[in-house]
C-alpha positions as CSV (number, residue, x, y, z in Angstrom):
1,X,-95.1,-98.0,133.6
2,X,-94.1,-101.2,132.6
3,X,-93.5,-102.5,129.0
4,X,-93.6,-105.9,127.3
5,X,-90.0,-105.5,127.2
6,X,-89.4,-104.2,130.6
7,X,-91.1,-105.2,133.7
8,X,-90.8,-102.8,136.7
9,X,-91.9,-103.5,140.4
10,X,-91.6,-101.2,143.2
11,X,-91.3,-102.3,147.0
12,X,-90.3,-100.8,150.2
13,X,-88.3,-98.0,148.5
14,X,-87.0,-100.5,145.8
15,X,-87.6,-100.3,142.2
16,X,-86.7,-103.4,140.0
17,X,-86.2,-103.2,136.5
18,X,-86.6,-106.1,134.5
19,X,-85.3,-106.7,130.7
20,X,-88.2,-109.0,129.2
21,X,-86.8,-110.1,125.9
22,X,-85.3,-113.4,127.2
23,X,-85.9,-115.2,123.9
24,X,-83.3,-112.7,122.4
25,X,-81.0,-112.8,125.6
26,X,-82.5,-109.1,126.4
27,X,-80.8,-107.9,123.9
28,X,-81.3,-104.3,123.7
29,X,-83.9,-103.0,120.9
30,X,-84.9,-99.9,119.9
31,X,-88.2,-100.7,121.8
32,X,-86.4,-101.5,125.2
33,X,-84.1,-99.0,124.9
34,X,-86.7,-95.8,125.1
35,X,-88.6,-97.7,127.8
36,X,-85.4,-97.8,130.0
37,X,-85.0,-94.4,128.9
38,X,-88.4,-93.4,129.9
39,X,-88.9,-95.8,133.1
40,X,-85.9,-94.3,134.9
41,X,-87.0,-90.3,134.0
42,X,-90.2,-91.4,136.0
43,X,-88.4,-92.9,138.4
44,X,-86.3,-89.9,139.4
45,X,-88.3,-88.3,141.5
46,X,-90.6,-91.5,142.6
47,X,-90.0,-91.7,146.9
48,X,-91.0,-95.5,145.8
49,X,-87.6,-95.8,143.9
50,X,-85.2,-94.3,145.9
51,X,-82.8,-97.7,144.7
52,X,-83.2,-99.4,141.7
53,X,-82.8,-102.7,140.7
54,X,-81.7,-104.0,137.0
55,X,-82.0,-107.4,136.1
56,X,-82.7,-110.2,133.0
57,X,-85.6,-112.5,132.9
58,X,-84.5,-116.0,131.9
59,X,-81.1,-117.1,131.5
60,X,-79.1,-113.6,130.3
61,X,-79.0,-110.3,131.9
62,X,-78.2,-108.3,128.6
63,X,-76.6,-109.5,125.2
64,X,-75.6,-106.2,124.1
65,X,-77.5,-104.2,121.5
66,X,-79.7,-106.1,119.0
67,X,-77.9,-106.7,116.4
68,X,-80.3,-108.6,114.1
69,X,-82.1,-105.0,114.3
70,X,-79.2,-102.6,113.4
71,X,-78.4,-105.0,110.7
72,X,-82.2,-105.2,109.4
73,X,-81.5,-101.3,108.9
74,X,-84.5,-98.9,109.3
75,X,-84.8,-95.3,110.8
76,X,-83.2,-95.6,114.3
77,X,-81.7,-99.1,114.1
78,X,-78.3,-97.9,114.9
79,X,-79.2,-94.9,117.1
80,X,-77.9,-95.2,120.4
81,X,-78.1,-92.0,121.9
82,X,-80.9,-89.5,122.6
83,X,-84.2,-91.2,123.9
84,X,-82.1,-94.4,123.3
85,X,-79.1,-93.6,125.6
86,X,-79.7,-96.0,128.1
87,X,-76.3,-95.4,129.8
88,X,-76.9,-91.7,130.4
89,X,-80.0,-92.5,131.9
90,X,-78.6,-94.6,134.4
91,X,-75.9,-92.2,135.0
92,X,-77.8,-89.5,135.6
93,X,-80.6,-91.3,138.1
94,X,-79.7,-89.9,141.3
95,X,-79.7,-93.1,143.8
96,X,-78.0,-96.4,143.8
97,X,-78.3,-98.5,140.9
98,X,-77.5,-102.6,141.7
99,X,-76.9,-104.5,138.6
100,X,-78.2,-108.4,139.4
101,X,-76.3,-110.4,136.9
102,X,-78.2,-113.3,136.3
103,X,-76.6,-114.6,133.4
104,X,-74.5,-113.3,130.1
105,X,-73.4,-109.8,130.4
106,X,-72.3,-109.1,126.6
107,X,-70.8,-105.9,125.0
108,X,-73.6,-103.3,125.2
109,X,-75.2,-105.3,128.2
110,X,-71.8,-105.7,129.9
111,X,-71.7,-101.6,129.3
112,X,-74.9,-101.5,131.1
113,X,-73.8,-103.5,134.0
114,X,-70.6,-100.7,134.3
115,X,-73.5,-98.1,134.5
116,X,-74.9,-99.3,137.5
117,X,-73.0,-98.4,141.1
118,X,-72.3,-101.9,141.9
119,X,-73.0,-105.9,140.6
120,X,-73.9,-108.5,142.2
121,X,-73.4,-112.0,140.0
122,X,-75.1,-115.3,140.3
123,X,-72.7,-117.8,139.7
124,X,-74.3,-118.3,136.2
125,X,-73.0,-115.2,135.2
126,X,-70.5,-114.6,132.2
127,X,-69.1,-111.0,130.9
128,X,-67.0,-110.6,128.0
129,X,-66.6,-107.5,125.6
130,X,-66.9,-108.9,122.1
131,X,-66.6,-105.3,120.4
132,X,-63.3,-106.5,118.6
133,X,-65.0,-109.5,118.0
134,X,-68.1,-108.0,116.1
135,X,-66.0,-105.2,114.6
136,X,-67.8,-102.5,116.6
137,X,-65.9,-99.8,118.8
138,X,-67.4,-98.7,122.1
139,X,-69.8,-95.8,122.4
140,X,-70.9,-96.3,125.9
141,X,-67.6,-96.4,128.1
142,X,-66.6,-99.8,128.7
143,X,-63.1,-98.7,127.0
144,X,-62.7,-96.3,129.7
145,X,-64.3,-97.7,132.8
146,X,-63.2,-101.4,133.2
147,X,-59.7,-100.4,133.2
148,X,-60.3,-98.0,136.0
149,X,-62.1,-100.8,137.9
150,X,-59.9,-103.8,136.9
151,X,-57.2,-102.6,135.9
152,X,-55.3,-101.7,132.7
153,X,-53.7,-105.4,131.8
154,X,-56.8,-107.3,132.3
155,X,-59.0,-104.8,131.0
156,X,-56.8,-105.2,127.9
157,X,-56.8,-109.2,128.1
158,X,-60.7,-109.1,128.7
159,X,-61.6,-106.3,125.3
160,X,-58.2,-107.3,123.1
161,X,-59.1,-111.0,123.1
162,X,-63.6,-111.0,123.3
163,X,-62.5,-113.8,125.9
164,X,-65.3,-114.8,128.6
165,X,-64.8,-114.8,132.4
166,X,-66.9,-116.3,134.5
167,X,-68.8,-114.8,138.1
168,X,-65.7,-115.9,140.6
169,X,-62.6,-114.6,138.0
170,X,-65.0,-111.7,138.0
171,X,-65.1,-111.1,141.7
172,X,-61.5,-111.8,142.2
173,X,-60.6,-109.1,140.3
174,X,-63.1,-107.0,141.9
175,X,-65.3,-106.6,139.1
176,X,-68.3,-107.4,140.9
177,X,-69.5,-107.4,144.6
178,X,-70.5,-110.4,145.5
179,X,-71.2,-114.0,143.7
180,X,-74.4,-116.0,145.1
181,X,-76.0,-119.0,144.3
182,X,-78.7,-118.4,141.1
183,X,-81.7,-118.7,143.7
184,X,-80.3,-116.1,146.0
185,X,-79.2,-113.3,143.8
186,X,-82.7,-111.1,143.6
187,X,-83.1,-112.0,147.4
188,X,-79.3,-110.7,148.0
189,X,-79.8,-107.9,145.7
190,X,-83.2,-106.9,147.5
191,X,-81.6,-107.2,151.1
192,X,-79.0,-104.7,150.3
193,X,-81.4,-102.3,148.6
194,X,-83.7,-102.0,151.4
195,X,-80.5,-101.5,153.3
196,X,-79.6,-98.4,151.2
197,X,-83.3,-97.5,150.5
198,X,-84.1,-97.1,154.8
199,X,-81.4,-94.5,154.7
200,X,-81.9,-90.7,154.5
201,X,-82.9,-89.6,150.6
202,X,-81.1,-86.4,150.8
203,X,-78.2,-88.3,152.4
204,X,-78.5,-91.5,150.0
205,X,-78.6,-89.1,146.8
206,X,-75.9,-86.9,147.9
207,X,-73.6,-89.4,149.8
208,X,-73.3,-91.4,145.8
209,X,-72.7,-88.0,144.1
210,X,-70.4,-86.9,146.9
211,X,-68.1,-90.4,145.8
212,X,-68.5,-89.8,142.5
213,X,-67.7,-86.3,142.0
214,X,-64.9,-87.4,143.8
215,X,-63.5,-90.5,142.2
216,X,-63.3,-88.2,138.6
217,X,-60.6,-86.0,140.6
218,X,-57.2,-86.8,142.1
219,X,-56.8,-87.2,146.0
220,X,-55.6,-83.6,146.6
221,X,-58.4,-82.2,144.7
222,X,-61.3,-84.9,145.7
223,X,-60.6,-84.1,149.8
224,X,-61.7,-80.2,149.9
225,X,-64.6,-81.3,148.1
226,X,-65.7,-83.8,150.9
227,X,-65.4,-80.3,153.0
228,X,-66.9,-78.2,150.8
229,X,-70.6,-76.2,152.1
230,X,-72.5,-78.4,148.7
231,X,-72.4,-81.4,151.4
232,X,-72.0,-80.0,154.8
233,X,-75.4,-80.4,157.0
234,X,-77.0,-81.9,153.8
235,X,-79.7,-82.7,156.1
236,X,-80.0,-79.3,158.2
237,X,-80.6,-82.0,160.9
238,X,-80.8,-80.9,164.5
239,X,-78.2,-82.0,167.2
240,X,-80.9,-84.0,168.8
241,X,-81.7,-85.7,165.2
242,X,-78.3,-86.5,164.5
243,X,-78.3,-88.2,168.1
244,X,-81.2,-90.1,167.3
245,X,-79.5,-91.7,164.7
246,X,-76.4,-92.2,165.7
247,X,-77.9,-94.3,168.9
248,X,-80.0,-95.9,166.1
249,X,-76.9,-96.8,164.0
250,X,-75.1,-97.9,166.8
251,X,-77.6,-100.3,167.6
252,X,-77.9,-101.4,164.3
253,X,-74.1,-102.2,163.6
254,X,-74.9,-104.5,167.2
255,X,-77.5,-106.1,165.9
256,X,-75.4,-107.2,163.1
257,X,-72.5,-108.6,164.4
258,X,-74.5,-110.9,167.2
């Protein structure tokens, strides 16, 4: 399944995806932008990808869209949607998507980073949204979703000025999840997955759609939904299974805090 432009391993219920155009800070092509496409429709229903992964190789995670392409011209150069929509792709894979943010997360690649359900950052890691910058609007949501994350004043101070902030302004303002060292982000990243990825499937997919259904709707409306029969027994699991694993997450949550 893997492209020269993305690489993709699978481990223990883990899938990473890696953008291979380091050279051109994984900027995102035409080319790498139907194999994302395509890789994560494979994935959907892959038992071996039940929590993906998306990374950079070398010193970027994603520079944005490539715009030495779009301005070269040709059929498709500025296309961003259909088989090139990466960001509805990642939407619309069912599981947990962890963004490891190696390096610069830029515009379009700072959009793809906001696709993903949480971000991890090495402490080489820089976002910015140059669209004002570049004279480009945004197509993919970043106008919408970092103010909704961040907030609406440094949302503006981040997209109104192209400005850079760095991994630890990033997690003080809760924009990402954790900062690590560069040599332990993919071992951070994979920890965490494997977490997510020994849970329950049906439970794992519908737990994420269960909180993001809900985050789209106010309080009032988002708490029936929590109680509504789309997510009771999602399982079907017998009393003597759901004992099971409540002993086994009990001993687990011991485990961890010794």
């Amino acid at each position: 399944m893997s492209s020269s432009t993305l690489e993709i391993t699978k481990k223990d219920g883990v899938a990473t995806l890696t953008l291979n155009r380091p050279k051109a800070m994984n900027a995102l092509s035409q080319e790498l932008r139907r194999a994302l496409v395509d890789a994560l429709e494979a994935l959907e229903n892959d038992d071996e990808a039940r929590v993906l992964i998306v990374t950079g190789a070398g010193r970027a995670f994603c520079a944005g869209l490539d715009l030495k392409e779009m301005s070269a011209g040709g059929e498709g150069s500025r296309e961003i949607g259909g088989r090139q929509n990466v960001i509805g792709a990642l939407e619309a894979f069912p599981g947990p998507i962890i963004a490891a943010i190696n390096g610069h997360a830029i515009t379009g690649g700072f959009e793809l980073a906001l696709a993903c359900d949480l971000m991890i950052a090495s402490t080489a890691a820089l976002f910015a949204d140059t669209h004002i910058r570049v004279g480009l609007m945004p197509r993919w949501g970043l106008s919408q979703k970092l103010s909704r994350i961040v907030g609406i004043g440094r949302a503006k101070e981040m997209s109104l000025s192209g400005n850079f902030i760095d991994a630890e302004r990033a997690f003080s303002i809760g924009l990402v999840n954790r900062v690590v060292a560069p040599e332990d982000l993919m071992s951070e990243c994979e920890a965490l997955a494997r977490d997510m990825a020994a849970c329950d499937p049906m439970m794992l997919r519908g737990y994420k759609k269960l909180i993001d259904d809900g985050y789209e709707m106010s309080l009032a409306e988002a708490l029936p939904l929590e109680h509504s029969n789309s997510f009771v027994d999602l399982m079907g699991a017998s009393p003597e299974l759901l004992a099971e694993r409540t002993a086994q997450a009990t001993a687990r949550g011991r485990s961890q805090s010794e």
